[in-house]
C-alpha positions in Angstrom: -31.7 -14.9 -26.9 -34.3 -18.2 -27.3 -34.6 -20.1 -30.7 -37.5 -22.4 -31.6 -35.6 -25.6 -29.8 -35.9 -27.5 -32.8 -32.3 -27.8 -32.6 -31.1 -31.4 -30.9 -28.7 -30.1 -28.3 -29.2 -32.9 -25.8 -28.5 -36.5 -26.3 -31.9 -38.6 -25.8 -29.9 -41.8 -24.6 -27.3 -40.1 -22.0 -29.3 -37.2 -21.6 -25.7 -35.4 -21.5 -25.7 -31.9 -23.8 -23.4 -31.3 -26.4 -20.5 -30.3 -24.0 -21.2 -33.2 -22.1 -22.3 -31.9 -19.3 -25.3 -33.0 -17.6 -28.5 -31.1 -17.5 -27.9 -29.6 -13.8 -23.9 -29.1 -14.0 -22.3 -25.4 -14.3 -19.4 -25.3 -16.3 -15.9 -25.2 -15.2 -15.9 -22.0 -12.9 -12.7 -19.9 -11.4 -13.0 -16.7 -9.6 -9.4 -14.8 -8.7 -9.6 -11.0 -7.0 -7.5 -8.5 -7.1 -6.1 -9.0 -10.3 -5.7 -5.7 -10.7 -3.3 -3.1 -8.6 -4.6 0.4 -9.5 -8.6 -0.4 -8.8 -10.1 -0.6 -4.8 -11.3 -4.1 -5.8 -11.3 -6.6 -8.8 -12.2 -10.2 -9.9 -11.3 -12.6 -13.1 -14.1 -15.1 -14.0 -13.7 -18.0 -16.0 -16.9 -19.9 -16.4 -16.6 -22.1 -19.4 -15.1 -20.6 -22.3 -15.9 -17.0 -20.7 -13.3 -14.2 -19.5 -14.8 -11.7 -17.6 -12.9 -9.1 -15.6 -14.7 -6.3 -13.3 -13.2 -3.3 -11.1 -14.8 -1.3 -8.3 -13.5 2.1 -7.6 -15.3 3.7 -4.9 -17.5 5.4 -2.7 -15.3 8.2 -4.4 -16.6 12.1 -5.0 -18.9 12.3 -8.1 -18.8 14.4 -11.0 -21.0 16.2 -12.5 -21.9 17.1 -8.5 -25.0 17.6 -9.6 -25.9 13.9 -10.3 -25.3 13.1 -6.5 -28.1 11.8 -4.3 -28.2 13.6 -1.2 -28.7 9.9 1.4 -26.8 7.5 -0.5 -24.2 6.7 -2.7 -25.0 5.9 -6.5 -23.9 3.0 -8.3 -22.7 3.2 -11.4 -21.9 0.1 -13.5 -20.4 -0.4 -17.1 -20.9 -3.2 -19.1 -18.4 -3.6 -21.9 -17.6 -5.8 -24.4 -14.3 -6.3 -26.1 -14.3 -5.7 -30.3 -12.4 -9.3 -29.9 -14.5 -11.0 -27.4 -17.1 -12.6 -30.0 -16.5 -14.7 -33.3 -17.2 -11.5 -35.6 -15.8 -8.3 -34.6 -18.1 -6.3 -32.2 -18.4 -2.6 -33.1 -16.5 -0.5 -29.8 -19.3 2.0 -29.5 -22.0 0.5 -26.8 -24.9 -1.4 -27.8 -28.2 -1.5 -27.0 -28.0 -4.7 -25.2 -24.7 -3.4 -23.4 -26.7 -0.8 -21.7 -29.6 -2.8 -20.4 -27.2 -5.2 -19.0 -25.1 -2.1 -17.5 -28.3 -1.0 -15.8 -30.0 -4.5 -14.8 -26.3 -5.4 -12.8 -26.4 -1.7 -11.1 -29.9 -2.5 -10.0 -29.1 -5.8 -8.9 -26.0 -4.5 -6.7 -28.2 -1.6 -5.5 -30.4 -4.0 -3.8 -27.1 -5.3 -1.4 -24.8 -2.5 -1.3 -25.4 0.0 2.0 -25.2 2.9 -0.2 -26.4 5.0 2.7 -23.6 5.0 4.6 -21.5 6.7 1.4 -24.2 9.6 0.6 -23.5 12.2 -2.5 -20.7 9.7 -3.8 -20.6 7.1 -6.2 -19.2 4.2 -6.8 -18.1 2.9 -10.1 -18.5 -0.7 -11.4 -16.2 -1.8 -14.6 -17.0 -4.8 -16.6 -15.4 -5.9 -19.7 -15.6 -9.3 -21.6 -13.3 -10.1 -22.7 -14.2 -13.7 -24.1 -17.7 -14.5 -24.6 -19.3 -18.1 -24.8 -22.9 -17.1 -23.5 -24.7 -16.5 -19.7 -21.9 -13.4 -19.9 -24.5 -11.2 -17.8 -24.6 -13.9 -15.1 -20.9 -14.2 -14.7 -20.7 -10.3 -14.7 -23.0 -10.1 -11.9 -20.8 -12.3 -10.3 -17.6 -10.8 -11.4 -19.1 -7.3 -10.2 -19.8 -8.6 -6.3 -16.8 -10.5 -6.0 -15.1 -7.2 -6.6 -17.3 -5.0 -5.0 -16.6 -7.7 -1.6 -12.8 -7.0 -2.2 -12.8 -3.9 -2.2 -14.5 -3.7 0.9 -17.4 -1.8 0.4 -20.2 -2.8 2.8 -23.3 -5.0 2.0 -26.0 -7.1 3.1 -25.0 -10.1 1.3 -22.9 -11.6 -1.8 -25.1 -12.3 -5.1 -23.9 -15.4 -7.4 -25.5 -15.1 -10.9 -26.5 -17.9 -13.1 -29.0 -18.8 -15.9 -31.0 -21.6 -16.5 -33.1 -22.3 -19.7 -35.2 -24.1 -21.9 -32.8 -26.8 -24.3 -35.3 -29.6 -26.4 -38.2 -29.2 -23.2 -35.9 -30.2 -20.6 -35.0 -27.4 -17.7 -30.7 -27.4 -18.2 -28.5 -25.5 -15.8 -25.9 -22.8 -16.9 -26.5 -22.2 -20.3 -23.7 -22.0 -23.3 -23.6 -19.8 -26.5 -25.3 -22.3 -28.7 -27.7 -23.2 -26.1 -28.5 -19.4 -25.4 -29.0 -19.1 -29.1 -30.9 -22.2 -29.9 -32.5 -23.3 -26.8 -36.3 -22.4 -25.9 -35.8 -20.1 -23.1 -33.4 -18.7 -20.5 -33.5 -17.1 -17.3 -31.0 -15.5 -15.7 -30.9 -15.5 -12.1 -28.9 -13.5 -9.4 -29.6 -14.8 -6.3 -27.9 -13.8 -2.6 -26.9 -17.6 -0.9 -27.2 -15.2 2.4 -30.1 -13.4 2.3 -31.9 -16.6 0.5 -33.1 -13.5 -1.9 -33.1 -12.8 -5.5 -31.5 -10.0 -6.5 -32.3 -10.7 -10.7 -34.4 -12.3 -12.7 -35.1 -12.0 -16.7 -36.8 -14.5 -18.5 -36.8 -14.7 -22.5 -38.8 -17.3 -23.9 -42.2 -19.5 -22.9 -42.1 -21.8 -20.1 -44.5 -23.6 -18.3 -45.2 -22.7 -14.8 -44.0 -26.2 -13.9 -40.8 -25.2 -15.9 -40.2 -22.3 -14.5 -40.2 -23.4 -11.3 -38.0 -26.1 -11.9 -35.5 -23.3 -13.9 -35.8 -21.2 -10.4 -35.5 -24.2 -8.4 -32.1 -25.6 -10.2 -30.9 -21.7 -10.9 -31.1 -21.5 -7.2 -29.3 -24.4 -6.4 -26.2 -23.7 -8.9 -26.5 -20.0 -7.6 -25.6 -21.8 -4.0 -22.2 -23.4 -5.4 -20.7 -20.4 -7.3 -21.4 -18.9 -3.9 -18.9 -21.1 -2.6 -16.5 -20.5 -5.4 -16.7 -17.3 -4.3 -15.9 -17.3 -0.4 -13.2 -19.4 -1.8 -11.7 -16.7 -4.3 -11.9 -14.2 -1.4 -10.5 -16.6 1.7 -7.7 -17.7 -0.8 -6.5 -14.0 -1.6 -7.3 -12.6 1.9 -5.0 -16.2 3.2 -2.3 -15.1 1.0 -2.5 -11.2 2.9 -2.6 -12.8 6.3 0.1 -15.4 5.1 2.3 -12.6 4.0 1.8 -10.3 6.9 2.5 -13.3 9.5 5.7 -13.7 7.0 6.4 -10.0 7.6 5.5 -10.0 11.4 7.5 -13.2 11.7 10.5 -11.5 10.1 9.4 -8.0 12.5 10.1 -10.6 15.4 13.3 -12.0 13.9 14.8 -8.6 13.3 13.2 -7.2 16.3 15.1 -10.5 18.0 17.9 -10.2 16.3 18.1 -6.0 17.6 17.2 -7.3 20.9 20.7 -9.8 20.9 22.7 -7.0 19.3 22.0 -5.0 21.8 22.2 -7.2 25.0 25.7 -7.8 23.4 26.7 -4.2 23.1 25.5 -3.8 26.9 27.4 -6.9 27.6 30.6 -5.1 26.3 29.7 -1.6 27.2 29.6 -3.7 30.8 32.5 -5.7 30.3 34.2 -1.9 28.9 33.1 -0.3 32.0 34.2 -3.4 34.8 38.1 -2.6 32.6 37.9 1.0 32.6 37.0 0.4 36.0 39.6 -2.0 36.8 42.2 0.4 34.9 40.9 3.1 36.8 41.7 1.1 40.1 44.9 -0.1 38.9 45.9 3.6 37.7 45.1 5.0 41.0 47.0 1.7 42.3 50.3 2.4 39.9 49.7 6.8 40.9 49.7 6.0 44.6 52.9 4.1 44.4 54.1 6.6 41.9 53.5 9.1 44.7 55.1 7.3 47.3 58.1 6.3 45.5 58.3 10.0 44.6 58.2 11.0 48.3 60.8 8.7 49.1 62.6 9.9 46.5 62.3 13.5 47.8 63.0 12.4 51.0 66.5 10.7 50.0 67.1 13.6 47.9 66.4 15.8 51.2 68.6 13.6 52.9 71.2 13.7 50.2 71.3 17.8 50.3 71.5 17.7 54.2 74.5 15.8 53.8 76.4 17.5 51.3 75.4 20.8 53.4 77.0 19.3 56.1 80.1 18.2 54.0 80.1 22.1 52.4 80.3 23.2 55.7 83.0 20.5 57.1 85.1 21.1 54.1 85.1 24.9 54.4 85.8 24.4 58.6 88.9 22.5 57.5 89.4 25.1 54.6 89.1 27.6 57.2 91.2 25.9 59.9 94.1 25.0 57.1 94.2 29.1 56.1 94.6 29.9 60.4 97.6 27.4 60.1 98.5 29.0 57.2 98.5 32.4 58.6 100.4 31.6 61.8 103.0 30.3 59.8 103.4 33.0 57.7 103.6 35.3 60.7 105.7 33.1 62.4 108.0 33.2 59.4 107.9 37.1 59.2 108.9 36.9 63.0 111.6 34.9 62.4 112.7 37.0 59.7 112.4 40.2 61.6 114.4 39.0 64.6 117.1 38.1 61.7 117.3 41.5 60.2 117.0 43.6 63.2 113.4 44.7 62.8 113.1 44.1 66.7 114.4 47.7 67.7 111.3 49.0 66.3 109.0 46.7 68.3 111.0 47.4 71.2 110.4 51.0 70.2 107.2 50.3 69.9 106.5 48.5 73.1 108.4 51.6 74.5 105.7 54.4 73.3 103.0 52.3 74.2 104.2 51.6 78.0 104.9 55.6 78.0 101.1 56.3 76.6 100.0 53.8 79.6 101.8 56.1 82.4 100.5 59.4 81.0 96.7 57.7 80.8 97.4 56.5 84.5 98.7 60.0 85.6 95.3 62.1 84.2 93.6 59.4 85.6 94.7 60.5 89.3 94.2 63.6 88.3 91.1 63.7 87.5 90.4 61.5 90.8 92.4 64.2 93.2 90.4 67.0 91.1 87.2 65.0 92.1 87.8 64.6 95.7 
């Protein structure tokens, strides 16, 4: 919003403004992304005394259907800003001015984003301020892009917004909140370091052509270095991936090394195992086969052994034997002895006698039957 410039904002002997910065210096600038977990891409902007954060969610499916282009993707952005982000409380409900910014971003972003490669989706941009100290649009237009680049989503190039005004007739760079308020003129710029293409441009005030060609000039030029603050937000985060993923691969390789040692040394011992199970094996086979022939010798001794005390059975029964013959012939002898002494002998004469008389009668058929034969 221009004032009348009546209002001394720059000093006529250093030429320095009231923040003392000179008339073609941005304020202190930081960019961070992915600040936040839960959205597909996000940036913090500090640029001066403003705090500005955005999300991206998206290309996602859109609802109401109906609202869905059938070729590309629409892009939705809100512009929001916090009941605390000015010196008097801001009424929540959306302004006016909230909703021509919200649709002057979208357009901007439209004019880089491939939306036709996401057709009948949308994608969603978030903006809130949460501190405001002027050129808030700007650093939303940056905010937005940065997080649109972080969360992947395909464009033609990156835009880098910045505004440049009218403060006591001179053309100043980056305009604060007392400048925005009581400067000449502003015009905010959103311009594409890549494409070497603006992407926004408002003007509020009256400038000369000379003036605004020097605003467009110098816009341009402080455009070019919050490009690089940019590219250095995203390197820095996309580093810190890389960083951590060579940390994880790193620690992959160590474990995978240390898996690789663990089990060369369980092979090692599996091997060494096997060479003693084989080496028992040997040895058992060893300590069996003398088992074996020990046992053999064993049987054969004990073979041996029964042969002899057969033979030493059948010696001591011969002698056994033998001793009962001697045995036997004494008794009889005895009885002989004992018959003689009694007079038993008669009988055996007797005896003798019959027999001898049996012997002549045999020999006497025995003719006969020889005489009857002739």
């Amino acid at each position: 919003m221009a004032g009348d410039g009546s209002v001394k904002l720059i000093d006529e002997k250093t030429g320095k403004r009231t923040d003392g910065r000179k008339f073609n210096e941005l304020r202190p600038t930081k960019i961070e992304v992915g600040v936040l977990n839960n959205a597909d891409g996000s940036a913090l902007i500090y640029m001066g005394n403003n705090k500005i954060l955005a999300a991206v969610y998206g290309p996602r499916e859109l609802h109401p259907k109906h609202l869905a282009l059938p070729d590309r993707a629409l892009v939705q952005c809100y512009y929001r800003m916090s009941t605390f982000s000015v010196a008097e409380r801001k009424s929540p409900a959306p302004s006016r001015r909230e909703r021509e910014i919200s649709k002057v971003i979208s357009d901007a972003l439209n004019s880089v984003i491939l939306t036709k490669d996401f057709p009948r989706t949308t994608i969603d941009i978030y903006i809130q301020v949460l501190q405001a100290d002027g050129g808030t649009r700007c650093a939303s237009l940056t905010a937005a892009c940065t997080a649109l680049a972080d969360a992947g989503i395909p464009m033609r190039g990156i835009i880098s917004g910045v505004a440049t005004g009218l403060v006591n007739d001179t053309v100043v760079l980056d305009l604060h909140d007392i400048e925005d308020q009581k400067g000449s003129g502003d015009i905010p710029i959103g311009y594409s370091a890549t494409l070497d293409e603006i992407s926004l441009l408002q003007l509020d005030g009256v400038f000369t052509i000379k003036q605004f060609e020097e605003a467009v000039k110098l816009a341009i030029e402080g455009a070019k270095q919050i490009y690089e603050i940019q590219k250095k937000a995203l390197r820095e985060k996309y580093a810190l991936i890389r960083a951590e993923f060579a940390g994880e691969s790193e620690e992959e390789e160590a474990e995978e090394e240390d898996t690789i040692e663990i089990v060369s040394q369980s092979l090692a011992e599996s091997e060494a195992s096997v060479d003693e199970t084989a080496i028992d094996e040997v040895e058992s086979e060893e300590l069996e086969e003398k088992k074996t022939e020990e046992f053999s010798e064993v049987e054969e001794v004990s073979e041996v052994e029964e042969v002899s005390e057969v033979e030493e059975q059948d010696l001591v029964s011969d002698i056994a034997k033998e001793l009962n013959d001697e045995l036997d012939d004494e008794k009889e002898l005895e009885e002989d002895i004992t018959s003689l002494e009694t007079g038993e002998p008669e009988k055996n004469n007797e005896a003798i006698t019959d027999d001898s008389s049996e012997s002549v009668e045999n020999e006497t058929e025995h003719k006969e039957i020889d005489d009857l034969e002739e």
